[in-house]
C-alpha positions in Angstrom: -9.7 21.1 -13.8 -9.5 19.5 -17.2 -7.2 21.0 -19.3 -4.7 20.2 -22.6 -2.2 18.4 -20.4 -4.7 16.3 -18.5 -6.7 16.6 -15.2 -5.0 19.4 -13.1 -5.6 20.7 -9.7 -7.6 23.8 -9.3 -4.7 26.9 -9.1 -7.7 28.8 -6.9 -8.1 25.6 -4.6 -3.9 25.6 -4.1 -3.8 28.8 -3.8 -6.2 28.9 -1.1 -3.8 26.1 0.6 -0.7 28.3 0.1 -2.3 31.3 1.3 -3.6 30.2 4.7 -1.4 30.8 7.9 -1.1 27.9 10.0 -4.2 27.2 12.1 -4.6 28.8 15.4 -8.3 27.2 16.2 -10.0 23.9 15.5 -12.0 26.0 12.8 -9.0 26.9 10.9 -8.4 23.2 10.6 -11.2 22.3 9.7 -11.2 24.5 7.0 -7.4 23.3 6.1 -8.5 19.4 6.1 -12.0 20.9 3.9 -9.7 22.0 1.6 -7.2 19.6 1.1 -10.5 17.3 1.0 -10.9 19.2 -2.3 -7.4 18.3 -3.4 -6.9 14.9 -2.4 -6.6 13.2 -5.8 -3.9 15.0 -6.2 -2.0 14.5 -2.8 0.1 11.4 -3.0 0.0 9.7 1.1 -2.7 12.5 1.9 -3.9 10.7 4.7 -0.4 10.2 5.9 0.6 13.9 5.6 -2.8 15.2 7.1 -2.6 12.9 10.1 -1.5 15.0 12.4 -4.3 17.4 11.5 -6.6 15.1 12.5 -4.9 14.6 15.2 -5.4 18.0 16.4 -9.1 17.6 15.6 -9.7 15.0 18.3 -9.1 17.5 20.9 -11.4 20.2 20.4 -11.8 21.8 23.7 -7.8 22.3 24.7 -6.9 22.6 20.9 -3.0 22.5 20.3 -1.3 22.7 16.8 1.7 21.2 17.7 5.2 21.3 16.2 4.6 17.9 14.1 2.1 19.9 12.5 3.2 22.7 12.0 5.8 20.7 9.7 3.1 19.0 8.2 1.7 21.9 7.2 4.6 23.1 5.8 5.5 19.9 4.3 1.8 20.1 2.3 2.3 23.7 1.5 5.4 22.9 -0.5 3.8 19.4 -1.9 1.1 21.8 -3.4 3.1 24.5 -4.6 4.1 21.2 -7.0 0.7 19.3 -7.5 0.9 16.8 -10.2 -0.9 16.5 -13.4 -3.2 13.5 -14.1 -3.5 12.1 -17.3 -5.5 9.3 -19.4 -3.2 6.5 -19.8 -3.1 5.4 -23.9 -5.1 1.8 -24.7 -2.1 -0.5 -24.7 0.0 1.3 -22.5 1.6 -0.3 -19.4 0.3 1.1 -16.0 1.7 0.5 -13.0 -0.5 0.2 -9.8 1.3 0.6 -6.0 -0.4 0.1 -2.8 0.8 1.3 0.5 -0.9 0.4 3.5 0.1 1.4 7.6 -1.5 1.4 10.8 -3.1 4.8 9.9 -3.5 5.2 6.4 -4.0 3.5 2.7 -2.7 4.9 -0.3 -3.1 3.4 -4.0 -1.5 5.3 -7.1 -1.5 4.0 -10.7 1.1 5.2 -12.7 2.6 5.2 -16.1 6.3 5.6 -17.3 7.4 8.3 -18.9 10.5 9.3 -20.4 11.6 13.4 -19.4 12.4 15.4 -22.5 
């Protein structure tokens, strides 16, 4: 969503995150990992925190949500309630651009300084 401030997340799409009780069938995660799909500019290491969804994915007959996701889920629930604003960076202006790379996921952010008021 394009606002004043920048590019923000959609408050409907979060909402729908925050909303949801923790998955009790592959369906619901599907629909969880659809969702934060949605949001995924706006998840820094999303492939990192949704891992263990995925995880739970791979199973689909003897589905389990286990306790490492359960605190993922958590830990994204309260990530969201937070979701960061993009903006266009200013010609001129010094951007930073940080990689992170692991066995199971990449992540790349570019990001600009900015002093808090």
């Amino acid at each position: 969503m394009v606002s004043k401030r920048g590019i923000e997340a959609n408050p409907d799409k979060i909402k729908a995150i925050l909303d949801m009780e923790p998955p009790r069938s592959v369906k619901d995660v599907q629909k969880l990992t659809g969702r934060v799909a949605a949001l995924g500019r706006f998840i820094s290491k999303s492939g990192e925190k949704c891992l263990s969804f995925f995880k739970a994915l791979k199973n689909m007959k003897n589905f389990e949500w286990t306790t490492e996701s359960h605190e993922a889920f958590e830990v994204l629930k309260k990530y969201m309630a937070e979701a960061p604003l993009l903006a266009k960076p200013k010609p001129g202006e010094i951007l930073y651009l940080y990689l992170e790379v692991s066995n199971t996921a990449l992540g790349v952010v570019l990001v600009k300084e900015e002093l808090k008021v």
